[in-house]
C-alpha positions in Angstrom: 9.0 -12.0 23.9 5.5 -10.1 22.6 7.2 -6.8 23.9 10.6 -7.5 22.0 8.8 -8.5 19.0 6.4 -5.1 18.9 9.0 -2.8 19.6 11.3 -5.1 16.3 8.4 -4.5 14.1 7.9 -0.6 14.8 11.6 -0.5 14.5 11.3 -1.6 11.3 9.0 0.6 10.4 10.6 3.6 12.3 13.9 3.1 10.7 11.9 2.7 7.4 10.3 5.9 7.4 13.2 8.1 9.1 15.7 6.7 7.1 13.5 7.7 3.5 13.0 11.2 4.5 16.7 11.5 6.0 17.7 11.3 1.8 15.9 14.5 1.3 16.6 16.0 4.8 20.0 17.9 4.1 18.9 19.5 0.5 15.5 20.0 2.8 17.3 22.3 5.5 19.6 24.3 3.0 22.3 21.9 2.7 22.8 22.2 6.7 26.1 21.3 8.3 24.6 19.4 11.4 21.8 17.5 9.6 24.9 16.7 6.7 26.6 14.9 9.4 23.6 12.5 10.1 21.8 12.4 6.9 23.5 11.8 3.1 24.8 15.0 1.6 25.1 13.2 -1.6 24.4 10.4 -4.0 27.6 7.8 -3.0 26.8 5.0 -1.3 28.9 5.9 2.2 26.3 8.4 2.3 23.4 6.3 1.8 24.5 3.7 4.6 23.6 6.4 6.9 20.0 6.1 5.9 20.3 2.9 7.8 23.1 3.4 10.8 21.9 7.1 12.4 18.1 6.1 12.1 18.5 2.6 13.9 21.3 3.5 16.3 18.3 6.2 17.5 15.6 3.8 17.9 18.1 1.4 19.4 18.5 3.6 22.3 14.6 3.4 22.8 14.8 0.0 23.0 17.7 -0.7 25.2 16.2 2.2 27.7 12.7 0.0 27.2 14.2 -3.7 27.2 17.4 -4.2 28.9 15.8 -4.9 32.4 14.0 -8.4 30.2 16.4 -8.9 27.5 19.9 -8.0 28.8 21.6 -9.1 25.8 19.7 -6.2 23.7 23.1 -3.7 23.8 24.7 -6.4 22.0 22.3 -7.8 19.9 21.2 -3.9 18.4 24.7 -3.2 17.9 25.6 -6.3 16.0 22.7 -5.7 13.7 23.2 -2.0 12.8 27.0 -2.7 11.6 25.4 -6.1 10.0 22.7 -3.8 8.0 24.5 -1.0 7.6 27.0 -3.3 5.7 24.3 -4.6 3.8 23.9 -1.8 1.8 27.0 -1.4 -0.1 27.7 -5.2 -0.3 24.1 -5.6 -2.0 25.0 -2.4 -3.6 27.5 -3.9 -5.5 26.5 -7.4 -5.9 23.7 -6.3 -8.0 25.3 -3.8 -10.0 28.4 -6.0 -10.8 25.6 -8.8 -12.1 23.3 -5.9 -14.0 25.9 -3.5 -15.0 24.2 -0.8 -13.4 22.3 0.8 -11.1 18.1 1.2 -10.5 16.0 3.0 -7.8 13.7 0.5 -7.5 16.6 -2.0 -6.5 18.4 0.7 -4.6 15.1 1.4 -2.4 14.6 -2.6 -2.0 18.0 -2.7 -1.0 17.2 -0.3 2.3 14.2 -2.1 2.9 15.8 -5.6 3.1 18.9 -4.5 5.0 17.0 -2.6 8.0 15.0 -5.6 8.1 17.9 -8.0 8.0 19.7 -5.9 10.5 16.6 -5.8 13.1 16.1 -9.6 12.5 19.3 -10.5 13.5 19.4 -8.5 16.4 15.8 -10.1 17.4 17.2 -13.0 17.4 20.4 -12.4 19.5 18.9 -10.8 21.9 16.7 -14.0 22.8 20.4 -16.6 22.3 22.3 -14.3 24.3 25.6 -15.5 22.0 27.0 -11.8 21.9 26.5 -10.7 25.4 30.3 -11.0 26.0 31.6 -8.9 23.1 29.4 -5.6 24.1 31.8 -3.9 24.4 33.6 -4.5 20.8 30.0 -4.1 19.5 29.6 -0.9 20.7 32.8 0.4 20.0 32.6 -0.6 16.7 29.4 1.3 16.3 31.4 4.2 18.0 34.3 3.9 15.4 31.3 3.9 13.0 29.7 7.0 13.9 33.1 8.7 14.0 33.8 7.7 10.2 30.4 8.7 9.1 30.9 12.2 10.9 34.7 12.5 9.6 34.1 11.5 6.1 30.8 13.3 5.5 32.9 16.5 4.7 36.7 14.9 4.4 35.8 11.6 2.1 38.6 9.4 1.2 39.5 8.9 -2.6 37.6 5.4 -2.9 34.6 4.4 -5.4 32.3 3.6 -2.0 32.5 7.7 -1.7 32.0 8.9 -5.4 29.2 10.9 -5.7 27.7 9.4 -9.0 25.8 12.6 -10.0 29.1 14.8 -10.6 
């Protein structure tokens, strides 16, 4: 349980970290195609849920690779708390601008912070009940479908409020 524990916490922080300078990554490489895929090419909120989702689903792989001989639940677990914090985001999002009437960095920053810790949480404690094991394969799939939306609607966004850029 001290291993699972060490490698939640420097998740945390790894998802953290990676996640803050994936915002400035795509304007950072010229506004590159491939990094726009993985990192937010703009201000919408879509785009910032990938701060959370490309980041963890990385460091996920690290720990399944690491873990899944002692935890065989982790697949499940990791997967069930990247599409519960990547969720998060736009559902705190718009909680606390429907209540405020608009939008802050400081809240939008605390918002990332809580959800990646929320989402590694969650999956901590999963992967010690087991509960999810039998729905790895939904779990991941959904993460798949996931991935394939972020990719597809980087560049191709659908006419919805959760992909307005605010800054045009």
């Amino acid at each position: 349980m001290k291993r699972l524990k060490c490698y939640t916490i420097i998740g945390i922080i790894f998802v953290i970290i990676t996640g803050t300078l994936f915002h400035f990554l795509y304007n950072w490489t010229d506004k590159n195609f491939i990094v726009g895929l993985f990192t937010p090419v703009n201000e919408s909120v879509w785009e910032h849920m990938k701060l959370l989702f490309f980041p963890m689903l990385l460091y996920s792989f690290v720990m399944i690779l690491n873990l899944k001989t002692d935890y065989p639940c982790i697949t499940s677990s990791l997967c069930f708390g990247i599409l519960i914090g990547t969720l998060l985001i736009p559902t705190f999002f718009y909680a606390y601008t429907f209540v405020l009437g608009k939008n802050t960095l400081f809240f939008d920053i605390l918002i990332f912070v809580l959800s990646v810790i929320i989402a590694f949480f969650i999956a901590y404690k999963l992967t010690l009940s087991c509960n999810l094991q039998p729905y790895t394969f939904l779990l991941c799939f959904l993460v798949g479908v996931l991935f394939i939306c972020f990719v597809l609607f980087t560049f191709y966004p659908l006419n919805l409020k959760i992909f307005e850029d605010p800054t045009n």
